[in-house]
C-alpha positions as CSV (number, residue, x, y, z in Angstrom):
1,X,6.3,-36.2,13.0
2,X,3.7,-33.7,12.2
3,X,5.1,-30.3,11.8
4,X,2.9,-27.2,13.5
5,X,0.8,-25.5,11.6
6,X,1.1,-21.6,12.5
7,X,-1.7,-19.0,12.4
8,X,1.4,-16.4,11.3
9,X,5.1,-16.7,10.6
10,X,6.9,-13.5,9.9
11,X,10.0,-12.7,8.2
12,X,11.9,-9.4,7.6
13,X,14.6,-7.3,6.4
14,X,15.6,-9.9,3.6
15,X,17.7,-6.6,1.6
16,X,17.4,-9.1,-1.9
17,X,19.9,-8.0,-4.0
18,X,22.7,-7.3,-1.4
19,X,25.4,-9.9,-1.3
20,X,24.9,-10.3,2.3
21,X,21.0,-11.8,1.9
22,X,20.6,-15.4,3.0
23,X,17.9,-15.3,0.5
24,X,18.4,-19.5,-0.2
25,X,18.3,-20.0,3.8
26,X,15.1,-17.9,4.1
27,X,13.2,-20.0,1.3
28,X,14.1,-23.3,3.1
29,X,12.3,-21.8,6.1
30,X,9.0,-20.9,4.0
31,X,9.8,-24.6,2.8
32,X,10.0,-26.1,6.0
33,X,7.2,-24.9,8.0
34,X,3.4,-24.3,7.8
35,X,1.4,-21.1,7.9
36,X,-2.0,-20.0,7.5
37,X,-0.5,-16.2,6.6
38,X,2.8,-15.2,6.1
39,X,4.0,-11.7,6.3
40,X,7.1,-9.8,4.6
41,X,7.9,-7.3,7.3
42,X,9.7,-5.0,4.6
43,X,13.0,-4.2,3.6
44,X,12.7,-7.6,1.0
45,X,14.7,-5.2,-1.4
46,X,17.8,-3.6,-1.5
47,X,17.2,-1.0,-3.6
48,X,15.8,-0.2,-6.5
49,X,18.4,-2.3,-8.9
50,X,16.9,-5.4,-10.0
51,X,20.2,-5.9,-11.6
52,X,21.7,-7.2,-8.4
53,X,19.3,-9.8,-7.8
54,X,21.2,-13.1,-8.2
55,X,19.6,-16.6,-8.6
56,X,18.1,-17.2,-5.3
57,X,17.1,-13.9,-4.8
58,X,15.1,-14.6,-8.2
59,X,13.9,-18.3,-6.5
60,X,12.4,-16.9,-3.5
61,X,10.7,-14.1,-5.1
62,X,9.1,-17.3,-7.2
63,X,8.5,-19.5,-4.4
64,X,6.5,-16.1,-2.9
65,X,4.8,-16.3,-5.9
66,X,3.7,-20.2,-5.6
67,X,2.7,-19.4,-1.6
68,X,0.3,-16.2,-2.7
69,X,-1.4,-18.5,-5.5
70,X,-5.2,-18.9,-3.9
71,X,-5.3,-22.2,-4.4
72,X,-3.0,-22.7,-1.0
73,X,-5.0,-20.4,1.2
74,X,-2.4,-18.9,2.2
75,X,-2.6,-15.0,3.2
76,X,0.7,-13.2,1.9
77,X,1.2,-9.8,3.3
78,X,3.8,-7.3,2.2
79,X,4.5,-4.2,4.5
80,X,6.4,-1.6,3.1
81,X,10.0,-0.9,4.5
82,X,11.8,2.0,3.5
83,X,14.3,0.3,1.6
84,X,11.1,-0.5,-0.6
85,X,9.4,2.2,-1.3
86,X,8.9,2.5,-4.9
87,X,9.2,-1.1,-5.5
88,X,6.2,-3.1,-3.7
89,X,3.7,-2.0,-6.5
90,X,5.3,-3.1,-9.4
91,X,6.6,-6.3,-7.6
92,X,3.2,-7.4,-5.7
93,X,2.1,-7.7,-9.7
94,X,4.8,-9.8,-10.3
95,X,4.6,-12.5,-7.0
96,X,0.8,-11.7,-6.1
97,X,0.8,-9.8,-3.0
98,X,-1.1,-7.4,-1.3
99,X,1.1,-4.5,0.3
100,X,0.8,-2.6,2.7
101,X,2.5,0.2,4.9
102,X,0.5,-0.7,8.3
103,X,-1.4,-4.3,8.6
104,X,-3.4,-5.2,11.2
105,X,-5.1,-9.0,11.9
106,X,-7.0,-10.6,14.9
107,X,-5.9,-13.9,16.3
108,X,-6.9,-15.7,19.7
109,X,-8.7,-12.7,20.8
110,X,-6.1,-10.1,20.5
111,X,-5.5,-7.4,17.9
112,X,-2.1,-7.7,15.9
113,X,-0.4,-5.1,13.9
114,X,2.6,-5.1,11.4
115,X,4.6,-2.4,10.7
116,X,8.1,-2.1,9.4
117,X,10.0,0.2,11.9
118,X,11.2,3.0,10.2
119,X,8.6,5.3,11.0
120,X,9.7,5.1,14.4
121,X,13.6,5.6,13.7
122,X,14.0,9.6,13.9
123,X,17.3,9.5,12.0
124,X,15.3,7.5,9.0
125,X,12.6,10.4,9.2
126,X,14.6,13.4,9.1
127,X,17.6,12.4,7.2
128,X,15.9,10.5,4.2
129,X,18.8,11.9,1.7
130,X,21.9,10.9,4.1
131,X,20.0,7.7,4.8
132,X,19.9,6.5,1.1
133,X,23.3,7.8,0.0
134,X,24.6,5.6,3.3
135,X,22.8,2.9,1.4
136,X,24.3,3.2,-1.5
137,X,28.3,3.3,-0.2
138,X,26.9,0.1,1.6
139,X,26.3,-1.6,-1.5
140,X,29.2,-0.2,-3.6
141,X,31.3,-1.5,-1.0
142,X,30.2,-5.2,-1.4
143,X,31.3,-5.2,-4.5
144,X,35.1,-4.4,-2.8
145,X,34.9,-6.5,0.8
146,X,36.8,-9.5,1.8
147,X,34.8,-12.8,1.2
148,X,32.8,-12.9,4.4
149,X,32.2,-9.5,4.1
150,X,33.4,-8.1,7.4
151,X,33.4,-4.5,6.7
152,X,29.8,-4.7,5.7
153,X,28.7,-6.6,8.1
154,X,30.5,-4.2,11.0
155,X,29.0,-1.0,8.8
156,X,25.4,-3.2,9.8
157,X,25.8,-3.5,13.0
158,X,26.7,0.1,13.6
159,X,24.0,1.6,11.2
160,X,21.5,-0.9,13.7
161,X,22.8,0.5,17.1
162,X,23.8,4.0,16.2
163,X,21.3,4.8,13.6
164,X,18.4,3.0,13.6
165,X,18.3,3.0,17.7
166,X,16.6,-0.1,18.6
167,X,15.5,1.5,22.1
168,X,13.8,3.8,20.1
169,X,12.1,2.0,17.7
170,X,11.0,-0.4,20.2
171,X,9.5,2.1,22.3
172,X,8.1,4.0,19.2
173,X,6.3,1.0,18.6
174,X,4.9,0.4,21.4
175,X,3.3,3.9,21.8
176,X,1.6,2.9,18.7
177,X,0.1,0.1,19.6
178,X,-1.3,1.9,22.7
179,X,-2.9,4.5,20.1
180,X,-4.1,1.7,18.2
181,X,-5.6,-0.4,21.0
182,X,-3.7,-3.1,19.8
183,X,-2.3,-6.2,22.0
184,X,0.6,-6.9,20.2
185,X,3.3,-5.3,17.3
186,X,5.6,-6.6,15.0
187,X,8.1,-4.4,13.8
188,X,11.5,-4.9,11.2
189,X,13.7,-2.5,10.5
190,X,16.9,-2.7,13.3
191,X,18.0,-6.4,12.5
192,X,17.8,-7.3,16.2
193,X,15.4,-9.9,17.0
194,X,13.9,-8.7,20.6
195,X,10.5,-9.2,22.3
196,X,9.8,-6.3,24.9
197,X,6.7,-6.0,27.3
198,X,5.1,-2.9,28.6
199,X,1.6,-2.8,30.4
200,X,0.6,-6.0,28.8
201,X,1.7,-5.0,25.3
202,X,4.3,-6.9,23.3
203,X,6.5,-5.8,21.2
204,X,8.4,-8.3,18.6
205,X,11.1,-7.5,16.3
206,X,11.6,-10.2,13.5
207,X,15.1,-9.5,13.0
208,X,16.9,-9.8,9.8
209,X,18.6,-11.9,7.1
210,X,21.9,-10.3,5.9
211,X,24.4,-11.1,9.1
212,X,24.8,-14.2,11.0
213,X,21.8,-14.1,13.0
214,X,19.3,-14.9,10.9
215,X,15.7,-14.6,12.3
216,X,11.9,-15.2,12.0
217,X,8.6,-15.1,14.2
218,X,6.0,-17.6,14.3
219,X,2.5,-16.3,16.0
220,X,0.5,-19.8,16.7
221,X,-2.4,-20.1,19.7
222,X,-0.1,-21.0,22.6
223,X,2.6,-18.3,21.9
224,X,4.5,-15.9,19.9
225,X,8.2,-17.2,19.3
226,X,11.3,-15.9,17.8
227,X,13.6,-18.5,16.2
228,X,16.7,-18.7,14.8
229,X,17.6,-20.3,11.9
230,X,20.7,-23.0,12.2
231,X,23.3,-23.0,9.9
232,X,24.4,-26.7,10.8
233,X,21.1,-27.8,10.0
234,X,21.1,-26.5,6.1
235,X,22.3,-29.1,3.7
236,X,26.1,-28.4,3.5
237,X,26.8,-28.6,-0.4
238,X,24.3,-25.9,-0.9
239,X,25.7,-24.2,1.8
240,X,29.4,-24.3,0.2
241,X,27.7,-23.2,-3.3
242,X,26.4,-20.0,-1.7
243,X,26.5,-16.9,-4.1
244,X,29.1,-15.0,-2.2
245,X,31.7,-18.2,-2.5
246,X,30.5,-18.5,-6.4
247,X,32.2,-16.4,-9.2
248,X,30.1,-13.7,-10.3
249,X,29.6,-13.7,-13.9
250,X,28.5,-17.1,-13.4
251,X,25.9,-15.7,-10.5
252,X,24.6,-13.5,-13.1
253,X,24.1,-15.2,-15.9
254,X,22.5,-17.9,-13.5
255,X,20.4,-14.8,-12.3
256,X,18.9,-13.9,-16.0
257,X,18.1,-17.5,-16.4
258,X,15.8,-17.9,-13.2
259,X,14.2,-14.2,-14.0
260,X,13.3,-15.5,-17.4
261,X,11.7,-18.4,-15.8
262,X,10.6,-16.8,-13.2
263,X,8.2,-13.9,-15.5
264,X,7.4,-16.9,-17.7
265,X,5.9,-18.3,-15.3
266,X,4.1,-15.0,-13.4
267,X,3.2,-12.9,-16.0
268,X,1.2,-10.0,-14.8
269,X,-1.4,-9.5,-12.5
270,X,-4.3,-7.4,-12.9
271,X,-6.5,-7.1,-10.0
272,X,-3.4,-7.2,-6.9
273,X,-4.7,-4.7,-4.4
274,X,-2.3,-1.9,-3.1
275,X,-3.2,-0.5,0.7
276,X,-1.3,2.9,0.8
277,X,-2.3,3.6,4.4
278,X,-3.3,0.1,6.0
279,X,-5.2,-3.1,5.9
280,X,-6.8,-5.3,8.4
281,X,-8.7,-8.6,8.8
């Protein structure tokens, strides 16, 4: 059976390099489906510590990399989170990307824009210092949490309903999309996969892919979807050999490995384009 071939599939809020990324269940989606464009709705990184990435974060950073070569014609798109910033223009050299901080595309006779969220989250404005020392006591405390991470994981959810305000981003994001005459918006940032409506304008949240609701979004010409990916589905050994089951010097080492394959294989690119204040199509 032929599988659908979507105009746009959209995934966000990866966090690579945190040991709560599903970064080997979110290449098996990019694996498993067909897009025309696919768009990295921020928040890919961590942090700035490329020493945390392990081997699969390294693997889908290359498959990225094989998806942006032209020869595919696929469109990759990189919006900027804030968890980001300071990264995307050394990595888009490294996988090929464009990036962006707004993106906006037409499809089926409606305008589209992709943004990641934060700009909407008032906290995440006006407490940039606080936000990114809460970051880093997130991280350090990986390194400490029980194996299925449940402090982490509760720290997540209450950073997402407290902090980031999904009500607020959602309607944030909405208002923009009014300003920009635009039909529908795609947003990251909150980890709650949603779809809201207002005066014929959607508004889509992709979700994320570090707690157990692990989400993308698929644009095609009869609808815009949000799906969730099924653990029972993924191949079971691989599933046992995740990295937070594995021992960690042997995750590491693994790591260095597939990052000197991975820049053997890259290399640099010269002539990757960087939109600081937005792209369209």
């Amino acid at each position: 059976m032929d599988l659908p071939v979507y105009n746009t599939l959209i995934l966000s809020d990866l966090h690579l390099g945190a040991d709560t990324s599903h970064a080997r269940e979110a290449t098996r989606v990019l694996k498993d489906n067909h897009f025309q464009q696919l768009i990295l709705l921020g928040d890919i990184f961590a942090d700035l510590n490329f020493a945390r990435l392990t081997k699969e974060h390294w693997k889908f950073l290359g498959y990225i990399r094989k998806l942006s070569n032209p020869k595919r014609k696929i469109e990759v798109v990189w919006v900027e989170g804030n968890h980001d910033h300071g990264l995307t223009n050394i990595m888009s050299h490294l996988v090929g990307v464009r990036v962006y901080q707004h993106y906006e595309w037409e499809f089926g006779g409606r305008r589209h824009i992709a943004i990641h969220g934060h700009q909407f989250d008032g906290f995440q404005v006006n407490n940039v210092r606080l936000s990114k020392l809460g970051t880093s006591l997130y991280l350090k405390l990986q390194k400490f949490d029980f194996k299925r991470k449940p402090i982490v994981r509760l720290i997540d959810r209450l950073n997402t309903r407290w902090l980031r305000m999904s009500s607020k981003v959602s309607a944030g994001a909405l208002q923009y999309a009014r300003q920009h005459e635009a039909d529908r918006i795609f947003c990251g940032h909150t980890h709650e996969a949603v779809h809201v409506e207002e005066d014929g304008i959607h508004y889509y949240n992709a979700g994320g892919w570090v707690d157990s609701r692990l989400t993308y979004v698929t644009v095609d010409e009869q609808e815009v979807r949000i799906h969730e990916f099924n653990e029972h589905e993924f191949n079971e050994h691989e599933y046992n050999q995740r990295a937070d089951d594995r021992d960690s010097s042997q995750e590491r080492g693994e790591a260095a490995s597939s990052l000197a394959d991975f820049t053997d294989e890259s290399g640099l690119l010269e002539d990757v384009e960087y939109e600081s204040v937005g792209g369209r199509r």
